[in-house]
CHARMM-style PDB file with segment names, atoms N, HN, CA, C and O in Angstrom:
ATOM      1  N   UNK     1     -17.813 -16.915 -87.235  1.00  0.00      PROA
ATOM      2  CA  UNK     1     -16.874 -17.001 -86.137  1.00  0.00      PROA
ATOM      3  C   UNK     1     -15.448 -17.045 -86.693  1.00  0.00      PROA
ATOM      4  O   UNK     1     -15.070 -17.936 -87.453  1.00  0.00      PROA
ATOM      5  N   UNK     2     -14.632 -15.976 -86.250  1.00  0.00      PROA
ATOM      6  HN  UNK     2     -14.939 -15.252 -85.632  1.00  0.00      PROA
ATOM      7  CA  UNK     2     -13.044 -16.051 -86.315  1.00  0.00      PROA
ATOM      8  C   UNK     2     -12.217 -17.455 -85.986  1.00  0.00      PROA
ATOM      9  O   UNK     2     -11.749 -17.582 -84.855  1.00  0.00      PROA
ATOM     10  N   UNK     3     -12.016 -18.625 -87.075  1.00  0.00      PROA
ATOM     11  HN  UNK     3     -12.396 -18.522 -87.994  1.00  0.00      PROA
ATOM     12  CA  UNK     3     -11.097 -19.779 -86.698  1.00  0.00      PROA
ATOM     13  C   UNK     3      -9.601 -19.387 -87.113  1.00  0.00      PROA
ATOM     14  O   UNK     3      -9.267 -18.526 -87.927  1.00  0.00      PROA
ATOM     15  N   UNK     4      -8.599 -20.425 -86.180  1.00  0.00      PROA
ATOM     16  HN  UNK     4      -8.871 -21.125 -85.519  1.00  0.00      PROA
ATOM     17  CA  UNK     4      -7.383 -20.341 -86.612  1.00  0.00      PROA
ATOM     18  C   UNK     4      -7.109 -20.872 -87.760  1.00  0.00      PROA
ATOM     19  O   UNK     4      -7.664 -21.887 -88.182  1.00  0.00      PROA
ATOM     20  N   UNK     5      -5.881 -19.977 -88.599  1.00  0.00      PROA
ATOM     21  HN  UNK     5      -5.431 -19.152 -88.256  1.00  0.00      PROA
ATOM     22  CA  UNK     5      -5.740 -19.606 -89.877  1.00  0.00      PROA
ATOM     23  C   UNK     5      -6.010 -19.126 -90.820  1.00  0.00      PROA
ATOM     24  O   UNK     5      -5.627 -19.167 -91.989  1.00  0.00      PROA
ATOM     25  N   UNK     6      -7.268 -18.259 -89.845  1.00  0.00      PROA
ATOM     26  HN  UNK     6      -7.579 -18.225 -88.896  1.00  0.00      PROA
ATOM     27  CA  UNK     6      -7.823 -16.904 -91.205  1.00  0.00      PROA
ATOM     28  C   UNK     6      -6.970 -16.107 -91.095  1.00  0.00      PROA
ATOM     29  O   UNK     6      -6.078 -16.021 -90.251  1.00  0.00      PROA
ATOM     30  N   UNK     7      -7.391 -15.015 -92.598  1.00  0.00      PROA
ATOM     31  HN  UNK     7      -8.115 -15.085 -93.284  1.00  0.00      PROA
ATOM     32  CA  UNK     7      -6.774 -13.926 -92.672  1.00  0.00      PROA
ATOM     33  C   UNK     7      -7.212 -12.852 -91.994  1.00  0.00      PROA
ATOM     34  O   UNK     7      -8.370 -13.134 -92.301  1.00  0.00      PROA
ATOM     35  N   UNK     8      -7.343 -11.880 -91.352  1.00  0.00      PROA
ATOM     36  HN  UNK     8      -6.402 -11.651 -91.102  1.00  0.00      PROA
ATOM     37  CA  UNK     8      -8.079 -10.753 -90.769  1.00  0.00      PROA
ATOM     38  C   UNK     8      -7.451  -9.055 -90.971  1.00  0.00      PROA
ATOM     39  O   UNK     8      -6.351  -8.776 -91.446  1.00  0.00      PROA
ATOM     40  N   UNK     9      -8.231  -8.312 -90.591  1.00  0.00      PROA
ATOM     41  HN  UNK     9      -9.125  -8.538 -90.204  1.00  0.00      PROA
ATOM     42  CA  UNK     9      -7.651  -7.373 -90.653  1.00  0.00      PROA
ATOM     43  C   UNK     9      -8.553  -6.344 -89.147  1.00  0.00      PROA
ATOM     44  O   UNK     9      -9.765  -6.489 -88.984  1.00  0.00      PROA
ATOM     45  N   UNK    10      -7.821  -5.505 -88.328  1.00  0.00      PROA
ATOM     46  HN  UNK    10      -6.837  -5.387 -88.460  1.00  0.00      PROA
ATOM     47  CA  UNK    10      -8.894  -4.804 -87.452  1.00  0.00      PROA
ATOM     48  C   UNK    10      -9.265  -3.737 -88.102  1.00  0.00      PROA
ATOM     49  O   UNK    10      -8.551  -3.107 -88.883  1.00  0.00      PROA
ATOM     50  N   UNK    11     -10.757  -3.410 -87.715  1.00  0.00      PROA
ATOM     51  HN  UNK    11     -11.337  -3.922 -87.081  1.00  0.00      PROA
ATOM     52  CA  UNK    11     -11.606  -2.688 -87.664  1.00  0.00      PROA
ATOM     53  C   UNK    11     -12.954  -2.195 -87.004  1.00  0.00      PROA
ATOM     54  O   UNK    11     -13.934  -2.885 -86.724  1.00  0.00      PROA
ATOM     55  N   UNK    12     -12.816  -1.151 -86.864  1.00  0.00      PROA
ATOM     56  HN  UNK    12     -12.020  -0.590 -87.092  1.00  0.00      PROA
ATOM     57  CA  UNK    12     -14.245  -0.389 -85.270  1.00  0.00      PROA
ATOM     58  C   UNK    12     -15.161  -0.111 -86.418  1.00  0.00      PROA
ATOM     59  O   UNK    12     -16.070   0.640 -86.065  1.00  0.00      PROA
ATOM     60  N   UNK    13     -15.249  -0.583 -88.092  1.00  0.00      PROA
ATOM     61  HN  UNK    13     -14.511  -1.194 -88.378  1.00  0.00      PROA
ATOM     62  CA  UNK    13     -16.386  -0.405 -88.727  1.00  0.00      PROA
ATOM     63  C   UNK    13     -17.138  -2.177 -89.166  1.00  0.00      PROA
ATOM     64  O   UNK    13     -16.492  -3.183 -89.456  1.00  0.00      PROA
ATOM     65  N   UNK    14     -18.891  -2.012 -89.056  1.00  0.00      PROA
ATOM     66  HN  UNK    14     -19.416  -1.195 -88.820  1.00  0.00      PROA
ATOM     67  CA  UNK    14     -18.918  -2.877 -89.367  1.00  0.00      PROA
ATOM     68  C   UNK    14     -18.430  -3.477 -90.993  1.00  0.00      PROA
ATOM     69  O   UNK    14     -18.257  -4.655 -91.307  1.00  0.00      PROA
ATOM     70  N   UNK    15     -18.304  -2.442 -91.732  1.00  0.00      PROA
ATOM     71  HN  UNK    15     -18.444  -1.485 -91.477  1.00  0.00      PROA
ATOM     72  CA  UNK    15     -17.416  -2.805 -93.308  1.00  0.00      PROA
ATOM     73  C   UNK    15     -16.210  -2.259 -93.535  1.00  0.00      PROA
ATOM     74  O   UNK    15     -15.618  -1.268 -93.108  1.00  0.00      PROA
ATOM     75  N   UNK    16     -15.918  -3.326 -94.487  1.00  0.00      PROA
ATOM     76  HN  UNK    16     -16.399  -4.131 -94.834  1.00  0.00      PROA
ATOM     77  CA  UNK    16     -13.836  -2.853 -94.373  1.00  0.00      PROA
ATOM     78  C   UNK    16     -13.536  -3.018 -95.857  1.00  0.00      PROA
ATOM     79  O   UNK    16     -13.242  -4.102 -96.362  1.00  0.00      PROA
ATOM     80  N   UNK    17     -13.608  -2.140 -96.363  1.00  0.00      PROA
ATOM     81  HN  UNK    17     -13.847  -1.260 -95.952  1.00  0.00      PROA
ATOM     82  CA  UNK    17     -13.286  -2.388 -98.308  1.00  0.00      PROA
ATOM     83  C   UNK    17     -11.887  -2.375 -98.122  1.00  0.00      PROA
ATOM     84  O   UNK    17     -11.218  -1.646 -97.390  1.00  0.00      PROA
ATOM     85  N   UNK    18     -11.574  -3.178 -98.796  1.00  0.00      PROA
ATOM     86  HN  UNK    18     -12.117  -3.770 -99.390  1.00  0.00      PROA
ATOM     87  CA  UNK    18      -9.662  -3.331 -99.506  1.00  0.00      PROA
ATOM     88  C   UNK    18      -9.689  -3.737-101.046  1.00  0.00      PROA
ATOM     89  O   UNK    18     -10.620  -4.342-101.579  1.00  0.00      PROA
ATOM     90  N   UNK    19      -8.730  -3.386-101.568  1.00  0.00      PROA
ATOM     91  HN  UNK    19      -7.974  -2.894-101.135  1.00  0.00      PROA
ATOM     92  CA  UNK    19      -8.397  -4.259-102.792  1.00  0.00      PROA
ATOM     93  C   UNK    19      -8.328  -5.327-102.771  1.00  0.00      PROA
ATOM     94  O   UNK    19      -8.198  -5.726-101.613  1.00  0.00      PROA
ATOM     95  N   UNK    20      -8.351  -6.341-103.720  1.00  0.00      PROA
ATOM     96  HN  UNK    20      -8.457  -6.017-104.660  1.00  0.00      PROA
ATOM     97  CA  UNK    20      -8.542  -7.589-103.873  1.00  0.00      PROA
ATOM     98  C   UNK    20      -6.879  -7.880-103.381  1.00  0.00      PROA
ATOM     99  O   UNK    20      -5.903  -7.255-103.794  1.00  0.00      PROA
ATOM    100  N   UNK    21      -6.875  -9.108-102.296  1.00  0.00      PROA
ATOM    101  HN  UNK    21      -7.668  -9.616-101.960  1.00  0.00      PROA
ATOM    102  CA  UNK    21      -5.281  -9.288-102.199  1.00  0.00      PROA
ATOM    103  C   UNK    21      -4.828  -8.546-101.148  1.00  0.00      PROA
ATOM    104  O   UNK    21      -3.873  -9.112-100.616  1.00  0.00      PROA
ATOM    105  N   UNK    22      -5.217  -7.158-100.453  1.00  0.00      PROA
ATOM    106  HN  UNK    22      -5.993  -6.698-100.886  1.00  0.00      PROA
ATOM    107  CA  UNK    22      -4.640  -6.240 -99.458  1.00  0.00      PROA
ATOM    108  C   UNK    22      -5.510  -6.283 -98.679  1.00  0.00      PROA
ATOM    109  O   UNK    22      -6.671  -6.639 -98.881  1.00  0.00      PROA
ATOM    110  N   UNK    23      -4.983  -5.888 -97.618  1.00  0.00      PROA
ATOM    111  HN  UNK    23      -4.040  -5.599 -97.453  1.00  0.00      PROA
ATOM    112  CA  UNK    23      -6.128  -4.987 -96.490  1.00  0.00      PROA
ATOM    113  C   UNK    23      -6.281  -6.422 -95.211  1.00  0.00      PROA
ATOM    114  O   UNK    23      -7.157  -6.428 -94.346  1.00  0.00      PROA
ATOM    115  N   UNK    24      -5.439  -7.307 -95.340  1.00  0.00      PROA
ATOM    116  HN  UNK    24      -4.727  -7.303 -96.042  1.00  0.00      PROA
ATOM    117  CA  UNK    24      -5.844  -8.579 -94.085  1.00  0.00      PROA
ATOM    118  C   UNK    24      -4.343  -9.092 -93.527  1.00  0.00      PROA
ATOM    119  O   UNK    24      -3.986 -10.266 -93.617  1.00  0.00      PROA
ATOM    120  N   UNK    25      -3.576  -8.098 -92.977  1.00  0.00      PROA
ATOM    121  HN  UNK    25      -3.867  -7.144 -92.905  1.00  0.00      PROA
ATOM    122  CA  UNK    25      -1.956  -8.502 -92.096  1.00  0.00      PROA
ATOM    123  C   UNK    25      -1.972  -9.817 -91.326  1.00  0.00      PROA
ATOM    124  O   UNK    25      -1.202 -10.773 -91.426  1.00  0.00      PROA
ATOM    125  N   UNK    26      -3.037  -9.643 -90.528  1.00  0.00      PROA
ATOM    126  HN  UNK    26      -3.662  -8.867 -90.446  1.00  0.00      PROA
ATOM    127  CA  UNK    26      -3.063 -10.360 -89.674  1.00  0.00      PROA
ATOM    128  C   UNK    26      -3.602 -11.499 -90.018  1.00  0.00      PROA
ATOM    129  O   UNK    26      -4.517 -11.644 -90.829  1.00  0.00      PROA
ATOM    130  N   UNK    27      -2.706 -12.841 -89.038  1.00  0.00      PROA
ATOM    131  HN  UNK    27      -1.963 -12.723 -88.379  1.00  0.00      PROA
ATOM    132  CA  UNK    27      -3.154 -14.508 -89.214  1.00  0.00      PROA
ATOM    133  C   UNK    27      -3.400 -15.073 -87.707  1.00  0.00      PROA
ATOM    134  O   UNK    27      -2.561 -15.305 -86.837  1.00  0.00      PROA
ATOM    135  N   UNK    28      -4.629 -15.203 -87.675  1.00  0.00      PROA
ATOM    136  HN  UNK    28      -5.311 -15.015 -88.382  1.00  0.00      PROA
ATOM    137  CA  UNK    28      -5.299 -15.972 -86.489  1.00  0.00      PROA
ATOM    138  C   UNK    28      -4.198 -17.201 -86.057  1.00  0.00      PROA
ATOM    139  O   UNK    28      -3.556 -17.934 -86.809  1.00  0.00      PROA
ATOM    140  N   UNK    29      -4.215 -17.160 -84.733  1.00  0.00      PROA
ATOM    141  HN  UNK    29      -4.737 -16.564 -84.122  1.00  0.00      PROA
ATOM    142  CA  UNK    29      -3.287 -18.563 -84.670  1.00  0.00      PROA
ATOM    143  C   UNK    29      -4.184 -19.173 -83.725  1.00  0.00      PROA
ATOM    144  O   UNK    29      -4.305 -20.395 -83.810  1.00  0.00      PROA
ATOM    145  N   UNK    30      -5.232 -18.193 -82.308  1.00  0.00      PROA
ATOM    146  HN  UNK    30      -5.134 -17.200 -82.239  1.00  0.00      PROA
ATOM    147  CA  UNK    30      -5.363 -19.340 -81.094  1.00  0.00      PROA
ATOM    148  C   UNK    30      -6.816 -18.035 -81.497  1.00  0.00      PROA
ATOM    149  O   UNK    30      -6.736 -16.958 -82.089  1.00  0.00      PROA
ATOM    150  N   UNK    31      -7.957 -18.693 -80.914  1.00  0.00      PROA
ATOM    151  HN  UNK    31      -8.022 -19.567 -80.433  1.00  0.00      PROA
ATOM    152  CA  UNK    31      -8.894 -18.264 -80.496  1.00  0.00      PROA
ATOM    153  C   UNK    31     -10.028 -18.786 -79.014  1.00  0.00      PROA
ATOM    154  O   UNK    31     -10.742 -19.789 -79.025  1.00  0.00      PROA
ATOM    155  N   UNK    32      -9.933 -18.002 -78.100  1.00  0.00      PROA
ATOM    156  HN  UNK    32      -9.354 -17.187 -78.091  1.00  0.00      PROA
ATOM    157  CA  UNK    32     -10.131 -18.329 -76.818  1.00  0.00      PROA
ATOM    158  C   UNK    32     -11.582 -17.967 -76.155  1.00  0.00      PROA
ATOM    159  O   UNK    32     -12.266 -17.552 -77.091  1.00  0.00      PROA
ATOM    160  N   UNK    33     -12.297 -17.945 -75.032  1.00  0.00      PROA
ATOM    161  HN  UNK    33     -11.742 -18.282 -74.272  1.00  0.00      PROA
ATOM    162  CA  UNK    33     -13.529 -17.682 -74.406  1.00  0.00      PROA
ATOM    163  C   UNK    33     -14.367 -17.164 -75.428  1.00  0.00      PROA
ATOM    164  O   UNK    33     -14.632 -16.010 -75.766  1.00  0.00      PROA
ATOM    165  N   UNK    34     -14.727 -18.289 -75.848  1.00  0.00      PROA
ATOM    166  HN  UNK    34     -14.512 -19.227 -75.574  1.00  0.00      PROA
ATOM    167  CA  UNK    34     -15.960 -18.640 -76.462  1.00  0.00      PROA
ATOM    168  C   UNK    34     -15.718 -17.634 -78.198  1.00  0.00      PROA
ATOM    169  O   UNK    34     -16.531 -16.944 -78.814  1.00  0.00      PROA
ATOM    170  N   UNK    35     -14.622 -17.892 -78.432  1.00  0.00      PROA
ATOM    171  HN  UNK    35     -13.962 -18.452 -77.932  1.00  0.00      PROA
ATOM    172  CA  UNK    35     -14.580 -17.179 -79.709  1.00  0.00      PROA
ATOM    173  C   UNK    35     -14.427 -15.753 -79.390  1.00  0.00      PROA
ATOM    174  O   UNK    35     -13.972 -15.120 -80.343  1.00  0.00      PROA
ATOM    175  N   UNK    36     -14.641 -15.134 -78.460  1.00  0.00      PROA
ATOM    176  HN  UNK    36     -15.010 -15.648 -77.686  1.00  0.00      PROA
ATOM    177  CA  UNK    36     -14.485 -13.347 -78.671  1.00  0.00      PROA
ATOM    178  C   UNK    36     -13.063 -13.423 -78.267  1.00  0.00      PROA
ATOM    179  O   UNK    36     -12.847 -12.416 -77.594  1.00  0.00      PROA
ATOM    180  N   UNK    37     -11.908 -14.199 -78.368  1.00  0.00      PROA
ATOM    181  HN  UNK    37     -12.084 -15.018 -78.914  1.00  0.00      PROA
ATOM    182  CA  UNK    37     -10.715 -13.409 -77.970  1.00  0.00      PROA
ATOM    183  C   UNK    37      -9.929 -14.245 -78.810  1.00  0.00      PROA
ATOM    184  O   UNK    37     -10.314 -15.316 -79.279  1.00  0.00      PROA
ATOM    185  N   UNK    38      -8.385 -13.519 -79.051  1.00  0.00      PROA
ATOM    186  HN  UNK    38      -8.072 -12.649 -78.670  1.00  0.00      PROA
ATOM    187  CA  UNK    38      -7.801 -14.277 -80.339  1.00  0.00      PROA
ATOM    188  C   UNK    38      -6.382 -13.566 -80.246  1.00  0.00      PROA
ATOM    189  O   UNK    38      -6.160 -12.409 -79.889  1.00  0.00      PROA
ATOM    190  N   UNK    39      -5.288 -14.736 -80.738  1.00  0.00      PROA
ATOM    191  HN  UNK    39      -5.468 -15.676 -81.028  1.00  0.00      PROA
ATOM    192  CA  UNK    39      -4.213 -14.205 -80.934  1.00  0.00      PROA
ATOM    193  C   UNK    39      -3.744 -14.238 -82.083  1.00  0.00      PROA
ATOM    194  O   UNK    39      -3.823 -15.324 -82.657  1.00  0.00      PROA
ATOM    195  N   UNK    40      -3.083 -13.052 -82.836  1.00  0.00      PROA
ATOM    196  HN  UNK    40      -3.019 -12.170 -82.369  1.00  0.00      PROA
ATOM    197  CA  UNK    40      -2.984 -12.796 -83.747  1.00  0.00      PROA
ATOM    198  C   UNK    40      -1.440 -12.807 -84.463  1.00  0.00      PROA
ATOM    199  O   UNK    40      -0.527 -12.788 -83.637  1.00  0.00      PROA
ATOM    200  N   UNK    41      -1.099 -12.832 -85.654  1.00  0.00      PROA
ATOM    201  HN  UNK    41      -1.840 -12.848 -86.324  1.00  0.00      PROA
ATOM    202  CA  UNK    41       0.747 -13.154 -85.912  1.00  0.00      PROA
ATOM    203  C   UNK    41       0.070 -11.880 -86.863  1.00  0.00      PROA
ATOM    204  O   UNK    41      -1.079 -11.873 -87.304  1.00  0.00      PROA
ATOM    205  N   UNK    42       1.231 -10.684 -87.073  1.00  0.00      PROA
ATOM    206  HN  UNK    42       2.164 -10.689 -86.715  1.00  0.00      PROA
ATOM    207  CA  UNK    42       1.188 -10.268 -88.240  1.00  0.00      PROA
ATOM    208  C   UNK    42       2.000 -10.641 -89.245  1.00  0.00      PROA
ATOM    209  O   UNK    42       3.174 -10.879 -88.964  1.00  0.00      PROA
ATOM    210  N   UNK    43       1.432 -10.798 -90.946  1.00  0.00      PROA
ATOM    211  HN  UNK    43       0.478 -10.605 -91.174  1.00  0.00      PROA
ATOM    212  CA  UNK    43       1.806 -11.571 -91.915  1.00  0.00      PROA
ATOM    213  C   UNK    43       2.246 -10.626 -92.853  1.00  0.00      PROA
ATOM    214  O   UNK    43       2.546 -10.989 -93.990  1.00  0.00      PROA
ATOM    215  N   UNK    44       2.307  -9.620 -92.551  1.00  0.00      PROA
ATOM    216  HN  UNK    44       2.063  -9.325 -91.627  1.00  0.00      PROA
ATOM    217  CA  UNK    44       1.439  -8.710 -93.920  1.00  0.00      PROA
ATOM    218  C   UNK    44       0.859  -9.083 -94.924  1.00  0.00      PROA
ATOM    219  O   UNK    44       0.376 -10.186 -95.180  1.00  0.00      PROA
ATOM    220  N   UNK    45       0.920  -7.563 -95.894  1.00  0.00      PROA
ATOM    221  HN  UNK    45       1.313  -6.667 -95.686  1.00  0.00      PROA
ATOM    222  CA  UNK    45      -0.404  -7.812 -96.922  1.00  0.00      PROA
ATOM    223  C   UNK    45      -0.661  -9.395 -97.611  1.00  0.00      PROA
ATOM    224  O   UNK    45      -1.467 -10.309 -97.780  1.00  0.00      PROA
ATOM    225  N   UNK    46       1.160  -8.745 -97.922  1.00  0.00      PROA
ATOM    226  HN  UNK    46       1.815  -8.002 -97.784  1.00  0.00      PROA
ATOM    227  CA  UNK    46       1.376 -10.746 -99.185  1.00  0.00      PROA
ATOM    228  C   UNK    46       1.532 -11.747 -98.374  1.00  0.00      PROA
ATOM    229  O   UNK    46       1.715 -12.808 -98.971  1.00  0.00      PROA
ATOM    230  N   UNK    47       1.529 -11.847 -96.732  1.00  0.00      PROA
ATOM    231  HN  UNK    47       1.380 -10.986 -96.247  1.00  0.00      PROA
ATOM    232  CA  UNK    47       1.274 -13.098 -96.439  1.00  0.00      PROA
ATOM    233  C   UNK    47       2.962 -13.689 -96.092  1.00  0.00      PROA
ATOM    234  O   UNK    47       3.147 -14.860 -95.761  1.00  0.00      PROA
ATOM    235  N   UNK    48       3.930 -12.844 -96.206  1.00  0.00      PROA
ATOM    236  HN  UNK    48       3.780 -11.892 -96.475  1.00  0.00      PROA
ATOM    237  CA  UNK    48       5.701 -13.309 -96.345  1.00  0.00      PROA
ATOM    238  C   UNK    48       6.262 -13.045 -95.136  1.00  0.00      PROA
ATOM    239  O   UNK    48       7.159 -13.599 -94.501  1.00  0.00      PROA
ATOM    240  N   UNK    49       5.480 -11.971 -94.905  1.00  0.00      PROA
ATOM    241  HN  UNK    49       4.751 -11.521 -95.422  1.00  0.00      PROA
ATOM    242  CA  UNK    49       6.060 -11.478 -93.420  1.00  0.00      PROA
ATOM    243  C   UNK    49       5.861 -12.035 -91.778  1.00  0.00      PROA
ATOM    244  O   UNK    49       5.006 -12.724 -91.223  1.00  0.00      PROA
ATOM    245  N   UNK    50       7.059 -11.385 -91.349  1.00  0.00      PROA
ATOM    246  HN  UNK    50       7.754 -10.825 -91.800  1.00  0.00      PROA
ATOM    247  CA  UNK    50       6.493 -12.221 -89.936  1.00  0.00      PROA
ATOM    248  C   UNK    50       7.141 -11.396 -89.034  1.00  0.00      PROA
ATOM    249  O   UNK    50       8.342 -11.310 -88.779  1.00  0.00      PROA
ATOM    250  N   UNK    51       6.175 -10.791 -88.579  1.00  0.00      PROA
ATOM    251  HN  UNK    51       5.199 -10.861 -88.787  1.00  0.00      PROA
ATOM    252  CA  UNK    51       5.983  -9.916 -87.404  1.00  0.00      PROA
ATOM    253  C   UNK    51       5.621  -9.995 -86.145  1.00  0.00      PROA
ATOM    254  O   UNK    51       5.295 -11.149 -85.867  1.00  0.00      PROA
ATOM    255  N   UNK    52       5.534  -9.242 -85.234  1.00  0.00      PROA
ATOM    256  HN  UNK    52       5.798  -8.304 -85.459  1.00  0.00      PROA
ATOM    257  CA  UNK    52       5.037  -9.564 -84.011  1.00  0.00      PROA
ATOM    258  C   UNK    52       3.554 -10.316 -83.565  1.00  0.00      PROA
ATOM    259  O   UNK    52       2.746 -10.844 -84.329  1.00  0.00      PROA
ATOM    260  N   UNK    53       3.496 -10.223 -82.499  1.00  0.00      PROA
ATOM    261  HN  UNK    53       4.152  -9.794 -81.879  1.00  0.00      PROA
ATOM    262  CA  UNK    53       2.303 -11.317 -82.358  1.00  0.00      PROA
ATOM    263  C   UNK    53       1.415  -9.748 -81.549  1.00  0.00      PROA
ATOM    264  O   UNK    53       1.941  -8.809 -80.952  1.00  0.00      PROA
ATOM    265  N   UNK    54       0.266  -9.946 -81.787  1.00  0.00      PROA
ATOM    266  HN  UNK    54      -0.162 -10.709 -82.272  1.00  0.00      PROA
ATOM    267  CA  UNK    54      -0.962  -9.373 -80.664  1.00  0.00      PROA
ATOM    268  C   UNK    54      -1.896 -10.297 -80.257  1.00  0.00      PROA
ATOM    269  O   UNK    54      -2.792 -10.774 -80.954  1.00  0.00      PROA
ATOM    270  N   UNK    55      -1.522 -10.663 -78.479  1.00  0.00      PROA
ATOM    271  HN  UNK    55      -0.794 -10.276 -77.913  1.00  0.00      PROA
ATOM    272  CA  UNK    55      -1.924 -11.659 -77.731  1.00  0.00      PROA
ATOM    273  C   UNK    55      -3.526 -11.710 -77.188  1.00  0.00      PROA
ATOM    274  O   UNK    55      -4.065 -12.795 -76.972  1.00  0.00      PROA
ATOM    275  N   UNK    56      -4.015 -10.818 -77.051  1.00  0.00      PROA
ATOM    276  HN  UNK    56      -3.577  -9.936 -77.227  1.00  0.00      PROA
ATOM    277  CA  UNK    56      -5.276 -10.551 -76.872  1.00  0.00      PROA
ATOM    278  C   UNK    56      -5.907  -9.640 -76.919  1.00  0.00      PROA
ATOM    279  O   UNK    56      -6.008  -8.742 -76.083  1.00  0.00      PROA
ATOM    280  N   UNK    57      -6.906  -9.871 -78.869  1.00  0.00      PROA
ATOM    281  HN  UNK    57      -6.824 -10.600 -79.549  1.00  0.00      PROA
ATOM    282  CA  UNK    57      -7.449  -8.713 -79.282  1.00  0.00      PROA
ATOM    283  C   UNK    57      -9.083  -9.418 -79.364  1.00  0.00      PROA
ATOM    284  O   UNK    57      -9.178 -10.561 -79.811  1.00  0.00      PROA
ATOM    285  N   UNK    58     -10.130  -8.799 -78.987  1.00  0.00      PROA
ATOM    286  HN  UNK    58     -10.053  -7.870 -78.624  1.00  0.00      PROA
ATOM    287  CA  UNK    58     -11.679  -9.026 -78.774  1.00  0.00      PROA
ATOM    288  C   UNK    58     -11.643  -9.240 -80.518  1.00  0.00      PROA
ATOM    289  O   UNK    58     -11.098  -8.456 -81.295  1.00  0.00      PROA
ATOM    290  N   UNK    59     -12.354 -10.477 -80.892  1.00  0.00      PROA
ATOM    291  HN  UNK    59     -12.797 -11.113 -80.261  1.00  0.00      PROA
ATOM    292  CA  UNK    59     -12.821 -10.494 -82.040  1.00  0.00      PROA
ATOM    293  C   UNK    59     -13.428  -9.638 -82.481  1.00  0.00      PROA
ATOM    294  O   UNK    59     -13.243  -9.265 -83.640  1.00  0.00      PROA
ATOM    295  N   UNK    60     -14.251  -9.133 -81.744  1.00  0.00      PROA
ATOM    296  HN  UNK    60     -14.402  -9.436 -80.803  1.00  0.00      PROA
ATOM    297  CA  UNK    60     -15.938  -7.875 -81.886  1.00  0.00      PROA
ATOM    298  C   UNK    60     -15.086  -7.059 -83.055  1.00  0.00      PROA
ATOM    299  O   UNK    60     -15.768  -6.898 -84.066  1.00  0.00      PROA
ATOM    300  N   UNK    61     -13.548  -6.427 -83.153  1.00  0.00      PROA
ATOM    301  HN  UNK    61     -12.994  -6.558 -82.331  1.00  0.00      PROA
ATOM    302  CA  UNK    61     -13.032  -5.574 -84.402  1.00  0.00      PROA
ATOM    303  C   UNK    61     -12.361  -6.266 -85.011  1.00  0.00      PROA
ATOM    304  O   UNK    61     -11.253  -5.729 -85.049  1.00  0.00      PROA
ATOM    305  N   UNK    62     -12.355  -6.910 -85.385  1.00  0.00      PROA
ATOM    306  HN  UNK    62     -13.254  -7.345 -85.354  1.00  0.00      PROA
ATOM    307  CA  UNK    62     -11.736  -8.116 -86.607  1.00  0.00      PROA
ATOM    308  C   UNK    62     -12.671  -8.529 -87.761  1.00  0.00      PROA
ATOM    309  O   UNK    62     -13.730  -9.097 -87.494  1.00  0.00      PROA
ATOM    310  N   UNK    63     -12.331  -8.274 -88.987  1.00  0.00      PROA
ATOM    311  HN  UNK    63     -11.470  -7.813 -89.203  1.00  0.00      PROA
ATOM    312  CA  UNK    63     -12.604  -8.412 -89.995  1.00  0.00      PROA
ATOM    313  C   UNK    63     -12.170  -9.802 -91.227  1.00  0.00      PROA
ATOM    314  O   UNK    63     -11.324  -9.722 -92.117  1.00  0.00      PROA
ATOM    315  N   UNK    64     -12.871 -10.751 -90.968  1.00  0.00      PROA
ATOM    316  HN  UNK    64     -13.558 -10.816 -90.245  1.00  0.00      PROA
ATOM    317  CA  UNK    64     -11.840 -11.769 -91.904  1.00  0.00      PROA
ATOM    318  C   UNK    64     -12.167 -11.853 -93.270  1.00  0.00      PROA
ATOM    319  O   UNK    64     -13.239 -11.519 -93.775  1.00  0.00      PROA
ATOM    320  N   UNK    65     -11.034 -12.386 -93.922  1.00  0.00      PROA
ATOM    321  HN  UNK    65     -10.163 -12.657 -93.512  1.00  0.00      PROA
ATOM    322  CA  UNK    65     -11.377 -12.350 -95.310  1.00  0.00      PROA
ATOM    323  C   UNK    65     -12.035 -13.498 -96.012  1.00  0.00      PROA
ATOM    324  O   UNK    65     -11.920 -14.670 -95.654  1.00  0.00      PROA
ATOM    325  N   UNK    66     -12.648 -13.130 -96.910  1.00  0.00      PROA
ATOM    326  HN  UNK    66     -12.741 -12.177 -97.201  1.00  0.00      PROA
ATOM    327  CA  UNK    66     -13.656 -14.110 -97.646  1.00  0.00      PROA
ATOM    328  C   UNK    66     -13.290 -14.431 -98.600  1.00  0.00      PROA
ATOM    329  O   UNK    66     -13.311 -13.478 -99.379  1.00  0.00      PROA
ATOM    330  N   UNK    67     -12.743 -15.765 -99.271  1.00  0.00      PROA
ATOM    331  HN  UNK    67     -12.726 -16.539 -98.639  1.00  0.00      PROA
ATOM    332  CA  UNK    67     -12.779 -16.203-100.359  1.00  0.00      PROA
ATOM    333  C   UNK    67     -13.676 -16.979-101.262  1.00  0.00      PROA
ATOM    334  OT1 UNK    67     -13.314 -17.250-102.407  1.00  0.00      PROA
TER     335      UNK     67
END
């Protein structure tokens, strides 16, 4: 399950290869009805940035990262 303060990245595949370090912009901030919905800050790659927000994206294409 997608919690606030992961890293994520979207994707319509169930696998998402990146380089180690890239490939996850996005930082979970709120996650809503029952976990499938989520608002998102973009961070970029390195995590410095701060970008707009996307207010309601279906978890179902979100990809988080694993450490």
């Amino acid at each position: 399950m997608i919690k606030p303060g992961q890293r994520v990245a979207q994707s319509h595949s169930l696998q998402y290869n990146t380089e180690k370090g890239k490939g996850f912009p996005w930082l979970v901030v709120d996650v809503w009805d029952r976990g499938e919905m989520a608002k998102l800050e973009w961070v970029g790659y390195d995590g410095k940035e701060s970008g707009g927000y996307a207010n309601a994206v279906l978890t179902n294409y979100l990809v988080k990262e694993f450490k």
